[in-house]
C-alpha positions in Angstrom: -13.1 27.8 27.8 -13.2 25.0 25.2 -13.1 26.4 21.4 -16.0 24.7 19.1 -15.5 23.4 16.2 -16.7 25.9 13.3 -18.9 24.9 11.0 -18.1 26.3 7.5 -21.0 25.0 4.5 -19.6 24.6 1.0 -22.9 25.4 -1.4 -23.2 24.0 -4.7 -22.0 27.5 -6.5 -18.5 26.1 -4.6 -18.7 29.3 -2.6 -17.5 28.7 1.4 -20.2 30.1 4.2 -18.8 30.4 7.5 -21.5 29.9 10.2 -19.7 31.4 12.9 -19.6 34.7 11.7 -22.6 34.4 8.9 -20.5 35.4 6.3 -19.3 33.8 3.0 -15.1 33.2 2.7 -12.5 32.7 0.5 -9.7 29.8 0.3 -8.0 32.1 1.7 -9.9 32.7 4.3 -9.7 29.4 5.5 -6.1 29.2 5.1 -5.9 32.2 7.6 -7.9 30.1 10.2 -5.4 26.9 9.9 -2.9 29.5 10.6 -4.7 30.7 13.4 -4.9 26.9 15.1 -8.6 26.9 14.6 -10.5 24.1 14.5 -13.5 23.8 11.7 -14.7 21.5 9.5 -16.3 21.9 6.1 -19.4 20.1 4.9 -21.7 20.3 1.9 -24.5 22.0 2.1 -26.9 19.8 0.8 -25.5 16.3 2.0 -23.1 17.2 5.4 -20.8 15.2 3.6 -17.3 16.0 5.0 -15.0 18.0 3.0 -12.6 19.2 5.4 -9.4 17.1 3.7 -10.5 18.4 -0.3 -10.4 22.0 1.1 -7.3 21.4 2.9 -5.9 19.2 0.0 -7.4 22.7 -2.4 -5.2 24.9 -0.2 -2.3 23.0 0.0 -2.5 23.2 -4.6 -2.7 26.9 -4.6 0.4 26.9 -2.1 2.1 24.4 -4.6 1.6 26.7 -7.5 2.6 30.0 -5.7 6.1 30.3 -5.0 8.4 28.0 -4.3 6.9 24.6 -3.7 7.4 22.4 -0.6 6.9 19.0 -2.7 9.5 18.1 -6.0 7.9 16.5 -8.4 10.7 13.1 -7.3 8.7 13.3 -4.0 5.8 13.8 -5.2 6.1 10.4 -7.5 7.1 8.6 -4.8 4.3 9.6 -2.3 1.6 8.6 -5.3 3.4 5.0 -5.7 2.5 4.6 -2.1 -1.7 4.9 -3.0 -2.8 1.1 -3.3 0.0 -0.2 -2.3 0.3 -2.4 0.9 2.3 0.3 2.8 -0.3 3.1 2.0 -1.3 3.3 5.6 2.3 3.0 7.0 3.5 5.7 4.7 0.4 8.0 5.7 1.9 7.4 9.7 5.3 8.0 8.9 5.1 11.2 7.1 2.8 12.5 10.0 5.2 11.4 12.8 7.9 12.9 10.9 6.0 16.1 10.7 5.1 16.4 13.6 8.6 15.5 15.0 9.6 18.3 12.6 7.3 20.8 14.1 8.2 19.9 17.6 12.3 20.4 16.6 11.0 23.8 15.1 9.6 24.7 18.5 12.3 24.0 20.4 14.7 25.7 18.3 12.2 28.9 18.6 11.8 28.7 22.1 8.1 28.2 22.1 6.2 25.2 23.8 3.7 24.9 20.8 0.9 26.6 22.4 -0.7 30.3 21.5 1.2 33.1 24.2 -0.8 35.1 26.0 -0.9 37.6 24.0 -3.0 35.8 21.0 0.2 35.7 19.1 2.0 32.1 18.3 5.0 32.0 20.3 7.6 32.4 16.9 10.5 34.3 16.0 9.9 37.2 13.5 11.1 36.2 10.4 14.0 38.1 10.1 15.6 36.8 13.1 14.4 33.7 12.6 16.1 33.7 9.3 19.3 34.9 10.9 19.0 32.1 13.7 19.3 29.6 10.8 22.2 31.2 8.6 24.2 31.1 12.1 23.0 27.7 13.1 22.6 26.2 9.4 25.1 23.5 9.7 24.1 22.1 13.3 20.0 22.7 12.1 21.2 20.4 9.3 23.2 17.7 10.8 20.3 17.6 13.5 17.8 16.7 11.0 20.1 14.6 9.0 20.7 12.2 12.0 16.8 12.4 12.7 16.2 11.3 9.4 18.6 8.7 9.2 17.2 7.4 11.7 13.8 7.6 11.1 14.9 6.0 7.3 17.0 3.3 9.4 13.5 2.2 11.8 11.8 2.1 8.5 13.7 -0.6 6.7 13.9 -2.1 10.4 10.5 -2.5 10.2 10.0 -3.7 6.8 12.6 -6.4 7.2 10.8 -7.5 10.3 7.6 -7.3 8.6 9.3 -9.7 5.6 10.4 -12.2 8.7 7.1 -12.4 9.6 5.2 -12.8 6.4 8.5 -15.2 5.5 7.4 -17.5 9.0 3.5 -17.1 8.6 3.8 -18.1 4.9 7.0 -20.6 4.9 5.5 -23.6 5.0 2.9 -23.3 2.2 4.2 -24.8 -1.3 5.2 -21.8 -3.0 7.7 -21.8 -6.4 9.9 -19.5 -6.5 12.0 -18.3 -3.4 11.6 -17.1 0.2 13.7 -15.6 2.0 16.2 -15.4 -0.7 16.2 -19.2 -0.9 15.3 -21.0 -3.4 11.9 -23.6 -2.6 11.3 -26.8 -5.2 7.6 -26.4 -5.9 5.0 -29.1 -6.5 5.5 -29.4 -10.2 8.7 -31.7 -9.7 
């Protein structure tokens, strides 16, 4: 059997109804169903706008300012630069492939194929033995994701470069001042 999507309203006095079980929740709450895998979306009461990504994005703040953080405040700059910018999109990609690459090396390092057990219970270690797994196997964890995102850093700048060829050949011939390619161009002005 399919799950459905659940349907949780947002009303304008910001509290959270879910309508699969007629009851209002908490951030929290909702946090507990991402855990869980399950799908839902939130929309506004009144105009079924979606909010799905400013509760996620809400969640993601609390998590931020409880503990210890996931995002410096370096990376955290640099992601922002990204907003406007030409490679907005790209970056958006990148980071999700790399996530997700992350969360398929976390599986396999667990043992688990990515889906729920039979049991109802995500197929993952119990944290303590999970956190002995990575004392033991720190240094080969590390140097795994080090090459990965060498790699990954390496196809980047790959691409860009590329990218600059092909905006260098589309764009070559027109009479630009300055330089191209590294090379200085006369312009018109001579």
């Amino acid at each position: 059997m399919v799950s459905k999507e659940r349907l949780i309203k947002k009303y304008p006095n910001r509290r959270l109804y879910d309508t699969a079980t007629s009851t209002y929740i908490t951030l929290s709450d909702v946090k507990q169903l991402v855990l869980e895998n399950s799908q839902f979306k939130v929309i506004d009461a009144k105009t079924n706008e979606d909010l799905t990504r400013a509760i996620l994005l809400q969640i993601i703040t609390e998590e931020e300012s409880n503990g210890a953080p996931i995002f410096s405040s370096q990376m955290l700059y640099q992601i922002i630069q990204f907003y406007g910018n030409a490679f907005q999109q790209m970056m958006g990609n990148y980071l999700e492939k790399n996530i997700q690459t992350f969360i398929e090396i976390q599986q396999k390092l667990q043992g688990g194929n990515g889906t729920t057990a039979s049991n109802g219970n995500n197929a993952m270690f119990d944290p303590n033995s999970y956190s002995q797994f990575v004392n033991m196997q720190g240094p080969a964890i590390q140097g795994l994701m080090t090459n990965y995102l060498e790699q990954s850093a390496k196809a980047f700048v790959d691409m860009q470069q590329q990218m600059q060829k092909q905006a260098a050949t589309m764009f070559g011939s027109f009479p630009f001042s300055g330089s191209i390619n590294g090379k200085d161009k006369p312009s018109d002005s001579n």
